[in-house]
C-alpha positions as CSV (number, residue, x, y, z in Angstrom):
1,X,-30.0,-55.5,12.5
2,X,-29.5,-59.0,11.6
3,X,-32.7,-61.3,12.0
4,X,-31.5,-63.7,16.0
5,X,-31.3,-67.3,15.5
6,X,-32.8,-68.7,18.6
7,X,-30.2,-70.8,20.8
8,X,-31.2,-74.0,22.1
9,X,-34.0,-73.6,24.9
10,X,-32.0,-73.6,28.7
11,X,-34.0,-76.7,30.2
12,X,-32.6,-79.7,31.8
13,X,-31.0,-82.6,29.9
14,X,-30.5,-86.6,30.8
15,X,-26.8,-85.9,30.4
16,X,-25.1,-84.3,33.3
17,X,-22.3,-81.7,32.4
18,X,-20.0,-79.9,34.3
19,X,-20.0,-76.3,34.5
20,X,-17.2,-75.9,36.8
21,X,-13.8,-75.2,34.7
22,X,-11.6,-76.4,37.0
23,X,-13.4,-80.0,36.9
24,X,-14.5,-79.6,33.5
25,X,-10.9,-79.8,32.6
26,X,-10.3,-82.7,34.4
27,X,-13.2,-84.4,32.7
28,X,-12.1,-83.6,29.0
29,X,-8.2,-84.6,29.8
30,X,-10.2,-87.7,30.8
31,X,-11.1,-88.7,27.3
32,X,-7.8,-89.0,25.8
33,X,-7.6,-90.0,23.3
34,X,-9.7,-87.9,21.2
35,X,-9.3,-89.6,18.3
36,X,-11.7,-92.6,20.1
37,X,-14.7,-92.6,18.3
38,X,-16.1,-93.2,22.1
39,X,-14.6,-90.0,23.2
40,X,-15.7,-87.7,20.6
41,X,-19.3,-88.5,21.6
42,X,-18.7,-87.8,25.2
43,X,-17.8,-84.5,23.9
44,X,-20.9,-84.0,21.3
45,X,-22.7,-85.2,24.4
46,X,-21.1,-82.5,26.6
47,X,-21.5,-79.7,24.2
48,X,-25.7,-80.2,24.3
49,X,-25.6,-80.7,27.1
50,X,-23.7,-77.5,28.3
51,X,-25.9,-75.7,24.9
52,X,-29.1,-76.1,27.2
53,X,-28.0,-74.7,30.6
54,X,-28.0,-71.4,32.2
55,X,-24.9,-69.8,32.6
56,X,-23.0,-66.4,33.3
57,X,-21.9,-65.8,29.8
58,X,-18.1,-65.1,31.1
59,X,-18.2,-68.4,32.3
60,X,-19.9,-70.2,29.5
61,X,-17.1,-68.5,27.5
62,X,-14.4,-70.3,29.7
63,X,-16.1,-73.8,28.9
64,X,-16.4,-73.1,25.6
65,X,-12.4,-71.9,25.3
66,X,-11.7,-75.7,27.4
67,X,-13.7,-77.5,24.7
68,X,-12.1,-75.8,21.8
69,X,-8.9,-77.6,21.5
70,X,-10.3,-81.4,22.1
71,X,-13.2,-80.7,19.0
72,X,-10.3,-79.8,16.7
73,X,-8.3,-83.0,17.5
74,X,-11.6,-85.1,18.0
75,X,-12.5,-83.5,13.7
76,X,-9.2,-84.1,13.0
77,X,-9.2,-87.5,13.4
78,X,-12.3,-87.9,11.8
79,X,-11.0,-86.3,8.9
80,X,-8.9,-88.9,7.6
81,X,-12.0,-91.5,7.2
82,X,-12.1,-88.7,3.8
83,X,-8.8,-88.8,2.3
84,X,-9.9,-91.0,-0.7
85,X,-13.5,-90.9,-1.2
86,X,-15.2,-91.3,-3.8
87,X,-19.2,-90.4,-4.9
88,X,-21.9,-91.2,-4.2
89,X,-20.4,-91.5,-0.7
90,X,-21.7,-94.5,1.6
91,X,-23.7,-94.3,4.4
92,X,-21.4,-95.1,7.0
93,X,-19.3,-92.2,5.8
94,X,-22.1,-89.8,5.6
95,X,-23.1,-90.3,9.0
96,X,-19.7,-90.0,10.2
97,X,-19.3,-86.5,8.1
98,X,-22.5,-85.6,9.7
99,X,-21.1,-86.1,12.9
100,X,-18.4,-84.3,12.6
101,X,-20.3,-81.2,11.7
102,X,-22.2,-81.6,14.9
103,X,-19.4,-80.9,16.5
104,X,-18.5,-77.7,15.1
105,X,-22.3,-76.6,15.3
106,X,-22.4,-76.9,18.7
107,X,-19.3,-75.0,19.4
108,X,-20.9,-72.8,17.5
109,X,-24.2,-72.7,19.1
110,X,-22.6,-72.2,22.3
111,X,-20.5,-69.4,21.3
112,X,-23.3,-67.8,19.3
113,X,-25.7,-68.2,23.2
114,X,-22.3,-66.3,24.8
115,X,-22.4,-63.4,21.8
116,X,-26.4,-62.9,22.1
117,X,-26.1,-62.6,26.0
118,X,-23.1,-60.1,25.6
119,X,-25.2,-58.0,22.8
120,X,-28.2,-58.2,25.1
121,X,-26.2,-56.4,27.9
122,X,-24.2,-54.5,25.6
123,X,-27.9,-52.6,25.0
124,X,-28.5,-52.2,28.3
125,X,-25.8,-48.4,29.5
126,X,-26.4,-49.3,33.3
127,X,-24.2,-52.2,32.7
128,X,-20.9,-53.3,32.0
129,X,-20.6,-53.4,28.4
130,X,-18.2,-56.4,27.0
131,X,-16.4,-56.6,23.5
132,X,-18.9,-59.0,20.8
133,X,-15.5,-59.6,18.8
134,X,-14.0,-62.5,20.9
135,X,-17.5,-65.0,20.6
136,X,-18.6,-63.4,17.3
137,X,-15.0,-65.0,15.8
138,X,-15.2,-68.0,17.4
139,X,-18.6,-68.4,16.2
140,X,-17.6,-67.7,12.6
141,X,-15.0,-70.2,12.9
142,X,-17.2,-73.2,13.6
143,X,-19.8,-72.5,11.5
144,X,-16.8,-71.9,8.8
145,X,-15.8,-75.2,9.9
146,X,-18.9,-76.5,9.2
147,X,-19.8,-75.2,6.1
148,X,-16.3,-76.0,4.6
149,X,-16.6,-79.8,5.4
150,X,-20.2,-79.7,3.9
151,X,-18.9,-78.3,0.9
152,X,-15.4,-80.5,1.1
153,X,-17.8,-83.7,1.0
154,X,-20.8,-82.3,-1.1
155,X,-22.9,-82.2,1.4
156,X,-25.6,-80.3,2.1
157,X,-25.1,-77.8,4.7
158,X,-27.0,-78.0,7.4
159,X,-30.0,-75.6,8.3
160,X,-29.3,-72.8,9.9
161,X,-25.7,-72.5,9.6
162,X,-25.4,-69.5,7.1
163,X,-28.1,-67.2,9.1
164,X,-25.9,-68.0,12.2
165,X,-23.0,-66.7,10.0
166,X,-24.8,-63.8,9.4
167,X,-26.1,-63.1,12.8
168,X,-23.1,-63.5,14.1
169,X,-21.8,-60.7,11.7
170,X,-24.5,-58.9,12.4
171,X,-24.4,-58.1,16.0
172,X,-20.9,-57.7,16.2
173,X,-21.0,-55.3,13.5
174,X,-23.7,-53.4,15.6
175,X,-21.2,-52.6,18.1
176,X,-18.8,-51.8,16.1
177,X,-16.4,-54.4,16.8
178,X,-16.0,-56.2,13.4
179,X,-12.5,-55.5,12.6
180,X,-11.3,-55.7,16.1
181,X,-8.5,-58.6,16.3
182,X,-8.6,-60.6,18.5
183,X,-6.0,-63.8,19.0
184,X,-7.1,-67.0,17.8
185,X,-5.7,-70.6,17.8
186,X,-5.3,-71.8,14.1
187,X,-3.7,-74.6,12.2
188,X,-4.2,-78.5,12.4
189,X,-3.4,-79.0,15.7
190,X,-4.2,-75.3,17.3
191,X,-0.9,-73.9,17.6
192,X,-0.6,-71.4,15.7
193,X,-1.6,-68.4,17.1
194,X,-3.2,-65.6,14.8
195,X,-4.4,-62.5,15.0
196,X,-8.0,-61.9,13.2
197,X,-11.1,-60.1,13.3
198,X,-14.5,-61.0,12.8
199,X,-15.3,-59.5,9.7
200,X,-11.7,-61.3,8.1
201,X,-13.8,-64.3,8.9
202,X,-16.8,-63.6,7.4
203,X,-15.6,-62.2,4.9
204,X,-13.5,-65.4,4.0
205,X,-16.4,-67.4,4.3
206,X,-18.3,-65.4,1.9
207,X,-16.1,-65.1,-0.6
208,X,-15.8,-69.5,-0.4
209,X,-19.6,-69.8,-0.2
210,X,-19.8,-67.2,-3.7
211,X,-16.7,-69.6,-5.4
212,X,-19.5,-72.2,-6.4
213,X,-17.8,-74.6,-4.1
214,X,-20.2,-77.5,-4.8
215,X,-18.2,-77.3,-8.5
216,X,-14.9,-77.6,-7.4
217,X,-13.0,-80.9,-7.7
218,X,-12.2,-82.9,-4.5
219,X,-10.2,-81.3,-1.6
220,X,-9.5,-78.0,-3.8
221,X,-12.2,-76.7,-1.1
222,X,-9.3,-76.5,1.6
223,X,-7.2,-75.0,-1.0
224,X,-9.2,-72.5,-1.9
225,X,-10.0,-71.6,1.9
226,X,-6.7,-71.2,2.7
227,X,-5.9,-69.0,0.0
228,X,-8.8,-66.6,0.7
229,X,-7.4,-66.3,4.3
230,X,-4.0,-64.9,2.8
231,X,-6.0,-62.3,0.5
232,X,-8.7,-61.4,2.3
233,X,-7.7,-58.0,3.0
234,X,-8.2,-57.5,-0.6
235,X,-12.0,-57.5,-0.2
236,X,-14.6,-55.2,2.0
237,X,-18.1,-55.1,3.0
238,X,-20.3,-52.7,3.9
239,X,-23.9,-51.0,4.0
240,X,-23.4,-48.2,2.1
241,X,-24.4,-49.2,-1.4
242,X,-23.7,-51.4,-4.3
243,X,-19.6,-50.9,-5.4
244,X,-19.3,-49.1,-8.7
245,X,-18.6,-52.3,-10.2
246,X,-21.4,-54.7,-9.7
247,X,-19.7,-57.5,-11.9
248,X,-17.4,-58.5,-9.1
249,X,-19.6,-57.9,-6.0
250,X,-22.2,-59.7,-4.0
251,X,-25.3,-59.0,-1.6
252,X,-25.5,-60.5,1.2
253,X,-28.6,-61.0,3.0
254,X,-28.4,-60.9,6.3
255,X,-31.6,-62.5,7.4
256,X,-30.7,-65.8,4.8
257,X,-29.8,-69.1,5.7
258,X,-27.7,-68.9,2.2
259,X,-24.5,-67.7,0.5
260,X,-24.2,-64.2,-1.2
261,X,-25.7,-64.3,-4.3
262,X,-24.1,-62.2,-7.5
263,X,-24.8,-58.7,-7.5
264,X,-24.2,-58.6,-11.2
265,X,-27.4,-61.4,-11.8
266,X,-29.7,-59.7,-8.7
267,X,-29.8,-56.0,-10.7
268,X,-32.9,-55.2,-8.5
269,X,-32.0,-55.8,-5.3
270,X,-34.3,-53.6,-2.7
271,X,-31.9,-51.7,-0.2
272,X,-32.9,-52.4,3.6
273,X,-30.9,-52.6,6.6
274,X,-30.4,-56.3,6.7
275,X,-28.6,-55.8,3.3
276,X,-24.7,-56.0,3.0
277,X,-22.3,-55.2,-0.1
278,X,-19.3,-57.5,-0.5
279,X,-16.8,-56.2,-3.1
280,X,-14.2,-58.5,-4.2
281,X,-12.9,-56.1,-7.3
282,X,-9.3,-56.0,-6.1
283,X,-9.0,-59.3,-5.5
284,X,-10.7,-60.5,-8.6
285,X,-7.7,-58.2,-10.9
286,X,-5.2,-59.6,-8.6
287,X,-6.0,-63.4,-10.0
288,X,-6.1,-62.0,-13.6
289,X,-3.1,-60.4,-13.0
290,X,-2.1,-64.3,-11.0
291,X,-3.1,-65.8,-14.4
292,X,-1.3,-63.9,-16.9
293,X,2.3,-64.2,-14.6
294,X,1.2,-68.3,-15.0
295,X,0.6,-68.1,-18.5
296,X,4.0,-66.6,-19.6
297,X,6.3,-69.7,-17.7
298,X,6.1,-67.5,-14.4
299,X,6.3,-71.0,-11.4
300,X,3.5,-70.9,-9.1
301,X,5.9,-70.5,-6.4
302,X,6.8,-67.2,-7.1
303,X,3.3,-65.5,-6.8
304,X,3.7,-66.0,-3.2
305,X,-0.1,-67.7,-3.1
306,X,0.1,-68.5,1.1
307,X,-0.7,-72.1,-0.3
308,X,1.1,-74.8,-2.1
309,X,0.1,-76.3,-5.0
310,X,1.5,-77.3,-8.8
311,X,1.6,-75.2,-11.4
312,X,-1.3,-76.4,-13.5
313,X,-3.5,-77.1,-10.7
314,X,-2.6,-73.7,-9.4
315,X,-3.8,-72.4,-12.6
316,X,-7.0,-73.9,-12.5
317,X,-7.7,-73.1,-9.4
318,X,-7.1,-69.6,-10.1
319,X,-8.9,-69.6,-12.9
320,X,-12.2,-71.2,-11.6
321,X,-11.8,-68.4,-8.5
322,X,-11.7,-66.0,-11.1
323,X,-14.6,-67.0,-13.2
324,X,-16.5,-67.3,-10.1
325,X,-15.8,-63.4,-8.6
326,X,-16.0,-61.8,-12.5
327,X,-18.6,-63.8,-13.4
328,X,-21.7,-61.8,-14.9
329,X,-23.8,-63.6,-17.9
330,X,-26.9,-65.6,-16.5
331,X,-27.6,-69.0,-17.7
332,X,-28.1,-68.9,-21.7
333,X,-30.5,-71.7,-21.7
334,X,-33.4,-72.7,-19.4
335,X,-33.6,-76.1,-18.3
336,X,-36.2,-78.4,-19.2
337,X,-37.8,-81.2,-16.6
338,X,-37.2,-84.3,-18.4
339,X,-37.6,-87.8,-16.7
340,X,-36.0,-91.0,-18.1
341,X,-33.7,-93.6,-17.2
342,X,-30.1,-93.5,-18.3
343,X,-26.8,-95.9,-17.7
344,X,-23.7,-94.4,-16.6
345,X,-20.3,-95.4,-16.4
346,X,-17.1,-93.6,-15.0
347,X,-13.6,-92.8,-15.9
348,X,-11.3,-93.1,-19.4
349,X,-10.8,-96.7,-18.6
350,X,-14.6,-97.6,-18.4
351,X,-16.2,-95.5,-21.4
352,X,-13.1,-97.2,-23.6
353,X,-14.2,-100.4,-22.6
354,X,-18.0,-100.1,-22.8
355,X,-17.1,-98.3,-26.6
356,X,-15.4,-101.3,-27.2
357,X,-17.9,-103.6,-26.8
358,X,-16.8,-104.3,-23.4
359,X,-13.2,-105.9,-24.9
360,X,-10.3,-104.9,-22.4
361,X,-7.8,-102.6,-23.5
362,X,-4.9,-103.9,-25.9
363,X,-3.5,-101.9,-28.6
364,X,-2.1,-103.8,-30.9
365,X,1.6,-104.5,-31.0
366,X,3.5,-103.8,-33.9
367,X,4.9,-107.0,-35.7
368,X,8.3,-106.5,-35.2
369,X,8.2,-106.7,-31.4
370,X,6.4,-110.2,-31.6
371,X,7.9,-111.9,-34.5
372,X,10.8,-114.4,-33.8
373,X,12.7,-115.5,-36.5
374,X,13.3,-119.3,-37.2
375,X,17.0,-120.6,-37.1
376,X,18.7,-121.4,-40.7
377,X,18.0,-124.7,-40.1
378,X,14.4,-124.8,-39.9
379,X,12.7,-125.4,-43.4
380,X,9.8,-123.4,-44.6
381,X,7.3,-126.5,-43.7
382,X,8.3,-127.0,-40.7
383,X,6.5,-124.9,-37.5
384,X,9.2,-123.7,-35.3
385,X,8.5,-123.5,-31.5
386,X,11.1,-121.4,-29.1
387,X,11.3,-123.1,-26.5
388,X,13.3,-121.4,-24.3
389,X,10.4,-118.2,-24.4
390,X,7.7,-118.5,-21.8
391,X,4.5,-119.0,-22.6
392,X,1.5,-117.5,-21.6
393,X,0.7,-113.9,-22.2
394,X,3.1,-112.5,-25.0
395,X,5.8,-109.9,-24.9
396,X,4.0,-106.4,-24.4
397,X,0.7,-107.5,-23.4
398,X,-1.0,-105.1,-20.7
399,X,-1.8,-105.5,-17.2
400,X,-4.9,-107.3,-16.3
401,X,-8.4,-106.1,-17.3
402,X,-9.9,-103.8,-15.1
403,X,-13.8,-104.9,-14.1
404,X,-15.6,-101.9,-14.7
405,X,-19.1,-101.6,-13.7
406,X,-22.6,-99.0,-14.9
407,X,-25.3,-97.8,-12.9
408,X,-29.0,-96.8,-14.0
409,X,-29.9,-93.1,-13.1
410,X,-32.8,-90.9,-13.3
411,X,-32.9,-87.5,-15.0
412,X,-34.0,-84.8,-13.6
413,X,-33.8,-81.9,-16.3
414,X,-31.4,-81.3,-19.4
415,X,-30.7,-78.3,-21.5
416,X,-27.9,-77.8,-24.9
417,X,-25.3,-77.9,-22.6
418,X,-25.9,-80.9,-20.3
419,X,-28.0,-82.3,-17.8
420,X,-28.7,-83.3,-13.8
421,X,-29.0,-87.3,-12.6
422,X,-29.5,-88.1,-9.7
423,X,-30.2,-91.4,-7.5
424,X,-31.4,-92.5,-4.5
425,X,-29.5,-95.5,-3.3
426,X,-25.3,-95.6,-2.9
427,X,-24.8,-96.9,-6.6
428,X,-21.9,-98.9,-7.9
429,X,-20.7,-96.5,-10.2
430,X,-17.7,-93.8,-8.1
431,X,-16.7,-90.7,-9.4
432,X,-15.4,-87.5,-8.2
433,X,-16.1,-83.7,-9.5
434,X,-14.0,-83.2,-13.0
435,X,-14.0,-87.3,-13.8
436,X,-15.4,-88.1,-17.3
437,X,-18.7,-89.9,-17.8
438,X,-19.9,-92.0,-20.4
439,X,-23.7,-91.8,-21.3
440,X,-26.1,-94.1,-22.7
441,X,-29.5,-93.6,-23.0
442,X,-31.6,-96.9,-23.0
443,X,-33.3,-96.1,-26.3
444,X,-29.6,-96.2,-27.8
445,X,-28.0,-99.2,-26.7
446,X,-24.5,-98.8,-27.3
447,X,-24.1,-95.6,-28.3
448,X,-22.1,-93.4,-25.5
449,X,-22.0,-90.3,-24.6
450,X,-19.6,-88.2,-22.9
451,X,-19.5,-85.7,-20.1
452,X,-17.8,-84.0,-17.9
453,X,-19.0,-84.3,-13.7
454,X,-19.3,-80.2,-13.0
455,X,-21.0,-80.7,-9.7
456,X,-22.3,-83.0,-7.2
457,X,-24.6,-82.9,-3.9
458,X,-25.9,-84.9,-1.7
459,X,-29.5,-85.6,-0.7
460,X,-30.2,-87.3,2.3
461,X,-28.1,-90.3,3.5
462,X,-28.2,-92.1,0.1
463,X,-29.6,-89.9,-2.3
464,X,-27.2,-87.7,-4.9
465,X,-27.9,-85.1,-7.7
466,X,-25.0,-84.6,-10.0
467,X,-24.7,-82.1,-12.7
468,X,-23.2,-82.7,-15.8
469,X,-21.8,-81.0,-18.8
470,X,-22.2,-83.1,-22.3
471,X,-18.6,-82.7,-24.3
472,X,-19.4,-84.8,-27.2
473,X,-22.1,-86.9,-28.4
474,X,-20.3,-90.0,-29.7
475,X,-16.2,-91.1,-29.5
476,X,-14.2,-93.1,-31.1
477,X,-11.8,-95.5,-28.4
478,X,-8.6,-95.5,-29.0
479,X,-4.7,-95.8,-27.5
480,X,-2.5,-93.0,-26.5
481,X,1.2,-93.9,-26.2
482,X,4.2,-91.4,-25.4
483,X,7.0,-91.2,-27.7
484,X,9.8,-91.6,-24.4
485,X,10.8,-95.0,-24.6
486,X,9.0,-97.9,-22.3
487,X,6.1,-95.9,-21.6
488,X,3.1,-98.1,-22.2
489,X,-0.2,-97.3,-24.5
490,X,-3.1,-96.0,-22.5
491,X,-6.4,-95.8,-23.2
492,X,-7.6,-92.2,-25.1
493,X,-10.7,-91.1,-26.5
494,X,-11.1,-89.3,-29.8
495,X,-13.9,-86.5,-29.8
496,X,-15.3,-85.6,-32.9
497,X,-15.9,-82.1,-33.7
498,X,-19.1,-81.0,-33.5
499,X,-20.1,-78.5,-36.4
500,X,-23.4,-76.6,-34.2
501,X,-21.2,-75.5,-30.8
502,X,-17.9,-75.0,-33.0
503,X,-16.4,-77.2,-31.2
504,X,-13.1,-78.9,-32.7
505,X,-11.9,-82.3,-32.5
506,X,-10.3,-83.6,-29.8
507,X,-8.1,-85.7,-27.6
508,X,-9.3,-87.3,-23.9
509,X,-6.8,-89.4,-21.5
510,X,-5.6,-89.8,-17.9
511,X,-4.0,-86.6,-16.4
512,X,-0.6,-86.0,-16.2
513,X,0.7,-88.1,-19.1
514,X,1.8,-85.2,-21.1
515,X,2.4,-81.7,-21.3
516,X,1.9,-79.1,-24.8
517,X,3.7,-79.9,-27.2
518,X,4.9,-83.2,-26.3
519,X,4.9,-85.9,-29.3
520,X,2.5,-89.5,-29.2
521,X,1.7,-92.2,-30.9
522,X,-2.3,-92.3,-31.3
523,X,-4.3,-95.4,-32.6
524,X,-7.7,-96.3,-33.6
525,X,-9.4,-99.6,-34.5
526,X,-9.7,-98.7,-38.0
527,X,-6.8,-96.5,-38.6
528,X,-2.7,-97.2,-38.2
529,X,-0.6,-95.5,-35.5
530,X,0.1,-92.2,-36.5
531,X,2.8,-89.6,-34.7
532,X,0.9,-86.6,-33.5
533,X,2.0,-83.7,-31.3
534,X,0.0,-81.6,-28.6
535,X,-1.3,-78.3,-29.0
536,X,-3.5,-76.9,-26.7
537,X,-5.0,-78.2,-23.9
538,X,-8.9,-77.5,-23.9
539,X,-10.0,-79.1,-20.3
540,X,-8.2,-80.2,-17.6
541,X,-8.9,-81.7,-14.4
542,X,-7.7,-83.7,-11.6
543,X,-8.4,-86.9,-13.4
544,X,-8.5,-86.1,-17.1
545,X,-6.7,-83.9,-19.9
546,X,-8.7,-83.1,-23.2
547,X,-6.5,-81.8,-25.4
548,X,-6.1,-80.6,-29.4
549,X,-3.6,-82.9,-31.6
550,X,-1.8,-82.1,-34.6
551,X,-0.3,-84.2,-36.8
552,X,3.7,-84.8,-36.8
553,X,4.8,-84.4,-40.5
């Protein structure tokens, strides 16, 4: 059986509660509205409170049922502090993320106190024996909340919260229970009503713990979670032994305060009771087959997903999913402990700049569009001055510069294919999972780098580790401008090729500019606008597109 987390100690607290449902009510319908800051701290205030009492564990179930639908709105309100963060997230925020989860863990903690009192009993034939599956769900969906915000925010999760997951699953499972449904309130504001059993829920929250969520760019976390519950059915777990198929399995350990790892990188895992198989084989060919229907023109919307999202980041989605459950070669290079201090800036925008020599971006305008030609009149000595133009900045000039900012981190170990920074403090420099770095080491002053964010974590309440993937070792800043007419020049950066990693020359700019095999105008400082056309797109994510050009003959 599943190693018991111990439930907070029953022993009196400075903050009375009340345990009577009929008044407890009437206190929580008190607090409106829950999206007070104020109120949700009655309720986190409540919750320990209630955590640390003694009750019959029918009742404590009640009280937990009247708190459920006031934490959701209370979270829910919360949640849109997050809409359009960036990283290293401030304090304030952190804190207020954190806060948020203690919500959700205490829900959980007082469901989990309800599910070990109803196991204890369940042991016990002279008495009345209860179903586990009604608190074992509701446990495993505030601890899923929980871990999916942590992940959502790249935070750390907190302690605890897996080997409750797994506990939960644990004792449930005992009874035999796991797959019993059991209604459940879902959806933003709890009003959906679902039917859903305990081991759909753990097994959901599984699979997103084993999807490398800490690697996916910002918000796809939700996604992702969403699109698990629709195809969970796909998956099963069990005791029995590892799946024929290794490659797209995972053991679970029930007695870890941690994720299932790959069952194709643990080849010697030792068999014991606390040990769970989680095979994800049908699921993982129904994304390749997802993948290959995308690839041939097939819209995202007719793969009937349970989510919405656009084609291409459907795609990648997909595609990271699938690399994630098929996944079975180990790192190829050990990473080496290196400690220096590097600058870093973030975004297209910023590395074209700094490779500039911090000049703002202004491709040059072709004479024809500036010129103005001099009345018949006008002799060639003479200077003539249209004065009916306004002066200023001319015709085709861009917007104001942006002010773009670096940061000094510290790294903490490289290896061929990149490296991990991290700092302490909140930084000036924001970026988000997928966004493009530029790199300068300070023994090369001037010289840039440039890499692609893969990950990001954070460590304490100002501290971040970041990892990133190197891309190419120098570029070249140039403009990017779309054939269509009155579309301005953007910034672009040309990669070279890199002869050692066979990697070919390439193409980085904004996202969602252009699509394959669309024709551009692209432009260097030291070489004339020439018409090129797209060919394959080698990297794309939320922010950028790094793609393979061809010249238009």
């Amino acid at each position: 059986m599943a190693e018991v987390v111990n439930t907070p100690a029953n022993r009196g607290s400075a903050w009375s509660v009340e345990t009577n449902p009929k008044y407890a009510r009437a206190w929580i319908e008190s607090l409106s509205p829950l999206s007070n800051l104020e109120s949700a701290r009655e309720l986190l205030q409540g919750l320990r409170a209630l955590n640390r009492v003694e009750l019959d564990p029918a009742k404590r179930y009640e009280l937990m049922q009247l708190y459920q639908g006031p934490v959701r709105e209370a979270c829910d309100a919360l949640q849109s502090a997050f809409l359009r963060v960036s990283f290293p997230m401030p304090t304030r925020l952190r804190r207020l993320a954190a806060f948020a989860c203690q919500l959700h863990m205490e829900m959980a903690r007082g469901y989990m106190t309800c599910l070990l009192a109803l196991a204890k009993a369940w042991m016990m034939p002279w008495r009345r024996r209860q179903t586990l599956a009604h608190p074992a769900e509701r446990a495993l969906y505030h601890l899923g909340e929980v871990l999916l915000r942590s992940y959502q925010l790249y935070l750390p999760y907190p302690a605890d919260a897996w080997r409750n997951a797994h506990a939960a699953y644990g004792l449930v499972e005992m009874q035999g229970a796991q797959d019993d449904k059991v209604e459940a309130e879902e959806g933003k504001e709890g009003k959906e009503i679902v039917s859903i059993s305990a081991s759909q829920r753990y097994r959901r929250l599984l699979l997103l713990g084993a999807a490398n969520p800490y690697q996916m760019p910002f918000n796809e976390c939700m996604t992702v979670h969403r699109f698990l519950g629709h195809w969970i059915d796909q998956t099963s777990i069990g005791a029995e032994g590892p799946p024929a198929d290794r490659s797209t399995s995972f053991v679970v350990d029930l007695t870890a305060d941690a994720p299932p790892a790959s069952a194709g990188r643990t080849p010697t895992t030792t068999l014991n009771s606390n040990i769970r198989w989680l095979d994800a084989a049908e699921l993982t060919r129904t994304l390749h087959v997802m993948l290959r229907r995308l690839e041939k023109g097939e819209s995202a919307s007719t793969l009937q997903l349970g989510v919405e999202c656009l084609d291409s980041a459907c795609h990648d989605m997909l595609q990271r999913l699938h690399r994630a459950f098929a996944q079975t070669i180990s790192r190829r290079h050990s990473r080496i402990k290196r400690h220096e201090t590097i600058m870093i800036c973030a975004g297209v925008g910023a590395l074209h700049f700094f490779a500039s020599g911090q000049k703002p971006f202004g491709p040059p305008v072709p004479a024809e569009t500036t010129s103005v030609n001099a009345p018949a009149h006008v002799q060639d000595n003479e200077t003539y001055v249209p004065l009916d133009e306004p002066t200023g900045a001319p015709r085709g000039a861009g917007p104001a510069p942006e002010s773009f900012r670096v940061g000094r981190w510290r790294v903490q170990d490289v290896c061929p294919q990149g490296l991990m920074i991290s700092q302490d403090s909140e930084g000036s420099v924001r970026f988000r999972v997928g966004d493009v770095l530029g790199i300068q080491r300070i023994s090369a002053p001037g010289h840039w780098s440039v890499g692609l964010v893969r990950w990001c974590k954070a460590q304490g309440e100002t501290g971040i580790e970041v990892g990133i993937e190197l891309i190419a070792p120098d570029l070249t800043p140039a403009s990017i401008t779309p054939v269509a007419d009155g579309e301005p020049a953007r910034p672009a950066l040309m990669l070279p090729a890199v002869e050692a990693t066979g990697t070919q020359a390439s193409v980085v700019f904004a996202s969602g500019m252009m699509q394959v095999g669309s024709d551009c105008f692209l432009m260097d400082a030291t070489h004339p606008s020439r018409r090129v056309r797209i060919l394959d797109v080698v990297e794309r994510t939320s922010s950028i597109e790094q793609v393979m050009v061809g010249n238009v003959v």
